[in-house]
N, C-alpha and C positions, 0 to 999 in steps of 0.2 A: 426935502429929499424923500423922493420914495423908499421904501423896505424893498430891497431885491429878493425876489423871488424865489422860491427852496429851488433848490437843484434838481428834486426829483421832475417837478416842472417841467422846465425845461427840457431832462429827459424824456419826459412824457409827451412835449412837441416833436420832439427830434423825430424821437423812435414813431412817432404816431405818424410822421409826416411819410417817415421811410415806407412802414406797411399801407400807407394811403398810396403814395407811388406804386408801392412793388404792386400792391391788387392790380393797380390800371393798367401799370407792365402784364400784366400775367392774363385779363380782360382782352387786352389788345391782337394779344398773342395767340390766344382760344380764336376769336374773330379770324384770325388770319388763316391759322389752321381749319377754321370751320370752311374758310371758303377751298380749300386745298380739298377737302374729304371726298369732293364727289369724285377728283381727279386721282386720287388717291384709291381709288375702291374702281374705277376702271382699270388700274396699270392691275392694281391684284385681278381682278376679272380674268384682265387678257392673261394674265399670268398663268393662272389656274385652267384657262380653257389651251393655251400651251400645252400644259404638262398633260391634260387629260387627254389631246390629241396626240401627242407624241405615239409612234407606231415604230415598231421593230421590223428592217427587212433581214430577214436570213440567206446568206449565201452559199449558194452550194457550187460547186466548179473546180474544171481538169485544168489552170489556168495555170496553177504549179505557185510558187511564189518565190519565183527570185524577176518574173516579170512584172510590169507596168499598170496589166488589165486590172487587177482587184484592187488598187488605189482610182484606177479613171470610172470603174465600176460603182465605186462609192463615190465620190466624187460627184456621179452624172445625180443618183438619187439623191444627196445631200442639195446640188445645185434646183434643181425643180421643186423641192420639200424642204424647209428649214428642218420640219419637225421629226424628221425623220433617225431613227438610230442603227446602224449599219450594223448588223453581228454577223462576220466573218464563219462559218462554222467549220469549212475549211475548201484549199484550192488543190489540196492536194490527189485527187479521187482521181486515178486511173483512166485516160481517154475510154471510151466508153462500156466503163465499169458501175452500172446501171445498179445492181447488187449492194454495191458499196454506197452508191450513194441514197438508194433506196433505206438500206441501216440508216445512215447519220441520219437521215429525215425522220425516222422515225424514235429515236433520241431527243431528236430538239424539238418534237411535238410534247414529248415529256415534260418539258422546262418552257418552254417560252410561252408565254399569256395569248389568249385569244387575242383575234386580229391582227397577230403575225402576216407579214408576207414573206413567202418565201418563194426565192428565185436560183431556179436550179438550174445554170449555165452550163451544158454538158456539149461536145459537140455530138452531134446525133452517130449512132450510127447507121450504116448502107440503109438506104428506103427514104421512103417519103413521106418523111416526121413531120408535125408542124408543131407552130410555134400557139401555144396552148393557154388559156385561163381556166381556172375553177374556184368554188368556193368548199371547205370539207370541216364539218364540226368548229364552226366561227375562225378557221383560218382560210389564210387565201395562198395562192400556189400559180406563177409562173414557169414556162420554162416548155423549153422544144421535148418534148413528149417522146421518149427510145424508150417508155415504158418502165422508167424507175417510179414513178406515182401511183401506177398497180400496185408493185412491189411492195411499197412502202403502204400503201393504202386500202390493199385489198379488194374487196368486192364492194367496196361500200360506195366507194365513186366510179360513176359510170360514163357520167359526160361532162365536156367540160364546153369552153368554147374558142374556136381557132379564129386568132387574133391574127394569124399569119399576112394577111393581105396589107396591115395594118406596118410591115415592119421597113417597105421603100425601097426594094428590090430583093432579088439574090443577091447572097454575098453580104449584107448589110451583118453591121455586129447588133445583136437585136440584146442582148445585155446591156449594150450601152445605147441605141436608140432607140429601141421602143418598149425593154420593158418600165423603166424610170420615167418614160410620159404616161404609159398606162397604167401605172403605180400612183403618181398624180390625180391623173381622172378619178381611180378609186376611192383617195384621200377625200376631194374635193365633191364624193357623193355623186358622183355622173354613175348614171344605171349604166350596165352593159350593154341592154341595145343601143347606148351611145353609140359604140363601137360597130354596129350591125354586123355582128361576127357570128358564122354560123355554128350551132351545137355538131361534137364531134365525140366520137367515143377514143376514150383511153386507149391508149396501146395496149393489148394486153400479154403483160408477160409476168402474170401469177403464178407461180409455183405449181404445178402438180403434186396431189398426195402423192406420196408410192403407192403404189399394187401391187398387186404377185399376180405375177404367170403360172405356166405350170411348174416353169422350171429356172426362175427367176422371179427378183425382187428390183420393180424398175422405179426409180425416183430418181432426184436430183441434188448434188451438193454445192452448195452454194461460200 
């Protein structure tokens, strides 16, 4: 009869066999992952080129907000742009209180990051405004031209360029059809003379200093 074996032995097959499996589990599973990595470093890729393109539209507009328009307004640039992130700045501004909205713009130049767009839906007032693009200190600015982007912008920008022809008639709501396809084209790196839109000067309705008369101090309050 043979002598049986110590027990450590045997423990020492047991256990040995266990950490020879678990390695080749663990071998097996590295393999499996390794083929996963390349797929794995595209999702972050696309992920990271996401987040990097992500662009802020800023909204300005007399819309009021117990109506429909600034949900279908975002709405139309969310549906053309995944990437895109809607900041509301407000709908409340005074039918055309050019003043007012000329401030907020100049507020939310303060805070929002370059290559902002901003689309400033005002209905124009009396004349024959058009419907405008520019680019000003790496932001970019939509919107029918009554002269609040002097206001807001001063002397610094002088022309922009009238997308107008571009919007598929009179009457068309140009908020909701053509500035969220040309907010696209911009996304998507199409140059502007894509659009062959011709250069147009700003409305201009900058502020005069005061002066004095002889018998008078003539300026304006805003």
């Amino acid at each position: 009869m043979h002598p049986k074996k110590p027990n450590s032995i045997k423990g020492f097959n047991k256990y040995g066999f266990l950490c020879q499996n678990f390695s080749r589990l663990i071998v097996q599973k590295y393999q499996r992952l390794s083929w996963h990595l390349p797929t794995l470093f595209v999702f972050f890729a696309l992920y990271l080129r996401t987040f990097t393109l992500m662009r802020f539209v800023a909204l300005y507009s007399d819309f009021g907000i117990h109506d429909h328009y600034p949900g279908l307004v975002e709405a139309a640039f969310v549906a053309l742009q995944p990437d895109i992130r809607v900041v509301h700045i407000s709908h409340s501004i005074a039918q055309g209180d050019i003043q007012t909205a000329a401030f907020l713009m100049q507020q939310a130049l303060k805070t929002l990051p370059k290559e902002t767009i901003h689309v400033c839906a005002l209905a124009p007032q009396p004349g024959p405004y058009a419907h405008v693009f520019f680019e000003h200190q790496g932001h970019f600015f939509f919107g029918t031209d009554s002269g609040q982007f002097r206001l807001a912008l001063g002397n610094q920008t002088l022309h922009a360029w009238d997308v107008s022809h571009l919007n598929g008639g009179e009457g068309t709501f140009p908020s909701l059809a053509l500035f969220p396809r040309l907010c696209k084209d911009l996304l998507e790196g199409k140059p502007v003379e894509h659009w062959q839109a011709p250069t147009v000067q700003l409305v201009d309705k900058t502020p005069r200093k005061p002066h004095k008369t002889e018998d008078a101090v003539i300026g304006a309050i805003t």
